[in-house]
N, C-alpha and C positions, 0 to 999 in steps of 0.2 A: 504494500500500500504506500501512494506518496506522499514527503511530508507535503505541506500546507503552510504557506505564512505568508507575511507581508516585508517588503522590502519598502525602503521610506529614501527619497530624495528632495533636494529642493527645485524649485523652479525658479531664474531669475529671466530678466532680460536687462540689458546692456546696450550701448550702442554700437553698429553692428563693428564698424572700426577700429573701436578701444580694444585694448589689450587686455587676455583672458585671464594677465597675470595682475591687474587692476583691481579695485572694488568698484568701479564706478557702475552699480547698477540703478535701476531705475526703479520709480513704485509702480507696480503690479496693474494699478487700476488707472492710473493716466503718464505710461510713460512716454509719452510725444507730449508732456505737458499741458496736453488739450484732455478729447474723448478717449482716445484708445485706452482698452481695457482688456485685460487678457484673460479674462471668464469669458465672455461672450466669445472672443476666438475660439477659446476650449469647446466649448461648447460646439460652435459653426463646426470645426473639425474635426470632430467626432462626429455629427449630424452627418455630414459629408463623405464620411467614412464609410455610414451605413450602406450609403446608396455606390461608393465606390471604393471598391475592396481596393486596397495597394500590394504591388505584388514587385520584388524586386527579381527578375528574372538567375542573373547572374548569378546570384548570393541564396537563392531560393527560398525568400522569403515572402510570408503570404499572411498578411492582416485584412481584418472585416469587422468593423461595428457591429453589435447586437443590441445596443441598447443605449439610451444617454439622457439622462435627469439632472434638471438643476434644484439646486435647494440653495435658499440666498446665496452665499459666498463659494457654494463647493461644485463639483460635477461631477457626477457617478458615470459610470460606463464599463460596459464590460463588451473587451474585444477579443475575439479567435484569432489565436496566433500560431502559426505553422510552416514548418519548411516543406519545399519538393525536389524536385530535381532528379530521385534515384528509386530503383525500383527493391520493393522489400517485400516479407511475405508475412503475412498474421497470421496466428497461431492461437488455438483453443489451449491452454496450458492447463486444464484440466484433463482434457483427451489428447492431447500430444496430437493433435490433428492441424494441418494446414485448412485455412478458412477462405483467403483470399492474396490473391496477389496483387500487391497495390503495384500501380504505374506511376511514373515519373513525372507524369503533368497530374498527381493528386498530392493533396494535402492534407493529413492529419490535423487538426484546425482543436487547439485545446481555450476553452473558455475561461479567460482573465479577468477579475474582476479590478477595478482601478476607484480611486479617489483625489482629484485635485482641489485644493483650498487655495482660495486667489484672495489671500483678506486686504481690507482697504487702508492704505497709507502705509504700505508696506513692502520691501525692496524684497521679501523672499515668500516664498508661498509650498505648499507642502503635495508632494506625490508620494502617497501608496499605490504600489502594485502589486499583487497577489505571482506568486510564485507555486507553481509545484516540481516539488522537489527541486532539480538543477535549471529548468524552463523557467521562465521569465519574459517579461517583454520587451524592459527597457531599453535593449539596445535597439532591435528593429522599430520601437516608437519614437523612438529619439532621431532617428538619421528622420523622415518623414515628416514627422513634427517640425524639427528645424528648418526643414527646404520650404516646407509648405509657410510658415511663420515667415519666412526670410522675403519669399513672395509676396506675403500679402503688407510687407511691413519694410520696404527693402533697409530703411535706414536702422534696421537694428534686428535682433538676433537675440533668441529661446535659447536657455541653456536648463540641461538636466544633470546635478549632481548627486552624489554618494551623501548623507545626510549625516555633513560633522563628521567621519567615522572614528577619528583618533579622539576627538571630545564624547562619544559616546560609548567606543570602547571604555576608555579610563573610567567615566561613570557608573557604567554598568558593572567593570569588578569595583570599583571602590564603591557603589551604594547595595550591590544587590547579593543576593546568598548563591553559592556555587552548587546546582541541585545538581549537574548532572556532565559527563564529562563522554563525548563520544570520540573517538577515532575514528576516521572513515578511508576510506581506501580502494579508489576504482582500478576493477580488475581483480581477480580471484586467484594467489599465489601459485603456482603449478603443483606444491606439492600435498596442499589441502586440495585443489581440483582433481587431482588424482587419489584422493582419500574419498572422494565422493563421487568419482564416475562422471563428472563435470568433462562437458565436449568444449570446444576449443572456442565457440562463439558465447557460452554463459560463462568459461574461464574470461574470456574479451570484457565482455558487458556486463558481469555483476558487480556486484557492489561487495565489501566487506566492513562489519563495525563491530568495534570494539568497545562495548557500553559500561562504565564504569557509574555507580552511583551509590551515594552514602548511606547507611541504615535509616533505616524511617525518616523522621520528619529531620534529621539532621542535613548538613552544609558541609561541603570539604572548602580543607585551608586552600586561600589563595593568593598565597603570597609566592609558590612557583609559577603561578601564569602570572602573576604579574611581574615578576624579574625576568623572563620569558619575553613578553612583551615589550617591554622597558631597553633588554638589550638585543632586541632581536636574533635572540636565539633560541629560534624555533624550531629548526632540526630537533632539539634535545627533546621538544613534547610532540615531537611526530613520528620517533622512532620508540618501538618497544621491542625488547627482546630480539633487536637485528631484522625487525620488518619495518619497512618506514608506509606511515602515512601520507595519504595526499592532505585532506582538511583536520583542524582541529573542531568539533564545535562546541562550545561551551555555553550551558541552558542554565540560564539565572532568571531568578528571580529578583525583581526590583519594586519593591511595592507590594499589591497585588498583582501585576502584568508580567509575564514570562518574555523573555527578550533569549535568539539563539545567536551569540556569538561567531560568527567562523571565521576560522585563522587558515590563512594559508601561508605556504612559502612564497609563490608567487606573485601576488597583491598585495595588498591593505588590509586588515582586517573589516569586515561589513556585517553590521547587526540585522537582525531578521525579526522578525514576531510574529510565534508560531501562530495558528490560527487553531482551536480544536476541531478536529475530526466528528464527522455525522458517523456516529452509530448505526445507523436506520438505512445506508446503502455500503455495498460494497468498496466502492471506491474510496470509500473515508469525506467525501469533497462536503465541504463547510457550506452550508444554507447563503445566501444572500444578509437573511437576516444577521446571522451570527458573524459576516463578513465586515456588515457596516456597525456592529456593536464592537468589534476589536477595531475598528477603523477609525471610530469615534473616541475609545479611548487612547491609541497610540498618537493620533493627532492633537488633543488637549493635552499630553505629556510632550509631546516634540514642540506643542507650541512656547510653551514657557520658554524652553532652551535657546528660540528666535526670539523671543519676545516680542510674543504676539499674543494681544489680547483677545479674548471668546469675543466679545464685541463686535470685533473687527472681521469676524466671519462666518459667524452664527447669530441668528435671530435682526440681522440687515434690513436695511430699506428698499435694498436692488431689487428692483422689476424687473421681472423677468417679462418683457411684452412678447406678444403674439409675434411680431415682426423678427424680435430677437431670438427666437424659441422656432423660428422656419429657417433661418439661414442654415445656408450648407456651405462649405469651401468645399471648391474643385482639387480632390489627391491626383497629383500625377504620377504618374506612370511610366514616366518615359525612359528609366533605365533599360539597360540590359536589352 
């Protein structure tokens, strides 16, 4: 079953000229100093989306609008995200039976669910996007996003960032309790795969984890991840016993809210928030309702740390009119 959580970025805009290594962003809701507002864009493009899928030929990427709601300051949406390009076979993995051979112009299309906050008088603004498991969407919404913004707005330019991740790493081990500690490790060792009759393509594509967690309602000490951290010597918590992992992830609790840390060797570290799993179907995947109840909380937590007040993006005076609530931007196409 896959995990479930949310990934948190911010939105700014800038001018398109200025230098990425500047602060000089703009506020959110009139950055041309006039009308322009970057809700209603949200919105127009996503509305837009619905009616034309983008599909980057090359890179085989394939997004499509399902849905798009404003509620004063924020914009709900949830988009199908999928690659193509190569032919693969499905499989019944209860009967070891082949079911269908997909072609190279289809796309397995996974439903994302998203959250944007655009509050007023404010140079930064808040993206949730729903993750399963390693999929995600931000990159393939972000090249599109951008081109399409850059379009409609040429003097200036959308950016999508990683939310704080060194200010909210540090926070998360110094305020919250260490519940649970995974190692994780894509690819299946040869010599456990041959302990288990494993063929050469679930050796390839499985996954291995290594789940470590404290008696009952207790915390383990964290003061090796954080000198870990601190001196970036993370080989030493991704090897055990002469197998090296690929991720670290580490599930703390900060408050009431669970937050999953993951460390890698190769990036940043980037915090996640898990979402809980639906009981009631197979696939675990989390209700809408319960998507926009962690949505709601993780964003009144990340607002503080902007300093952004609830004011400023809930319970607004923005009308939503008929006129604004039709518009569509035109996605192009025309790569690849």
């Amino acid at each position: 079953m896959p995990e479930y959580s949310l990934a948190a970025y911010t939105i700014r805009v800038r001018p398109r000229m200025s230098s990425k290594s500047s602060d000089n962003y703009l506020p959110l809701d009139k950055f041309d100093g006039s009308a322009s507002d970057l809700a209603p864009f949200l919105y127009a493009f996503f509305n837009g989306l619905i009616n034309t899928p983008y599909q980057h030929k090359d890179e085989g990427k394939y997004l499509i609008a399902e849905t798009v709601r404003a509620e004063d300051r924020s914009i709900y949406t949830t988009v199908r995200s999928g690659s193509h390009g190569h032919q693969s076979t499905l499989r019944d993995v209860e009967t070891h039976q082949d079911t269908y051979e997909r072609q190279a112009n289809e796309a397995e299309l996974i439903p994302l669910r998203n959250l944007f906050v655009i509050p007023h008088n404010s140079l930064a603004g808040i993206f949730l996007t729903e993750r399963v498991g390693v999929r995600g969407l931000k990159s393939s919404l972000d090249h599109i996003l951008t081109r399409t913004f850059a379009a409609r707005f040429p003097g200036f330019s959308v950016e999508l960032s990683p939310l704080a991740p060194e200010a909210a790493v540090k926070a998360s081990i110094e305020e919250g309790e260490l519940k649970k500690i995974r190692l994780v490790r894509y690819g299946i060792p040869s010599d456990v795969a041959d302990q288990y009759n494993l063929g050469a393509h679930e050796e390839e594509l499985g996954i291995m984890e290594l789940v470590l967690k404290p008696d009952r309602a207790l915390a383990f000490p964290k003061q090796k991840v954080r000198d870990a951290l601190n001196d970036n010597s993370l080989p030493a918590l991704l090897e055990i016993r002469g197998l090296d992992y690929h991720d670290i992830k580490l599930e703390v609790k900060v408050g009431k809210s669970m937050r999953t840390l993951t460390v890698t060797q190769e990036r940043p570290p980037r915090v996640t928030f898990p979402l809980p799993e639906n009981k009631n179907i197979p696939s675990g995947r989390p209700t809408d309702g319960t998507v926009h109840e962690v949505a709601a909380e993780v964003v009144a937590e990340l607002a503080k740390d902007l300093s952004i007040r609830e004011s400023d993006y809930a319970g607004t005076e923005f009308f939503w009119t008929a006129d604004i609530l039709a518009r569509k931007l035109v996605i192009a196409n025309d790569e690849g």
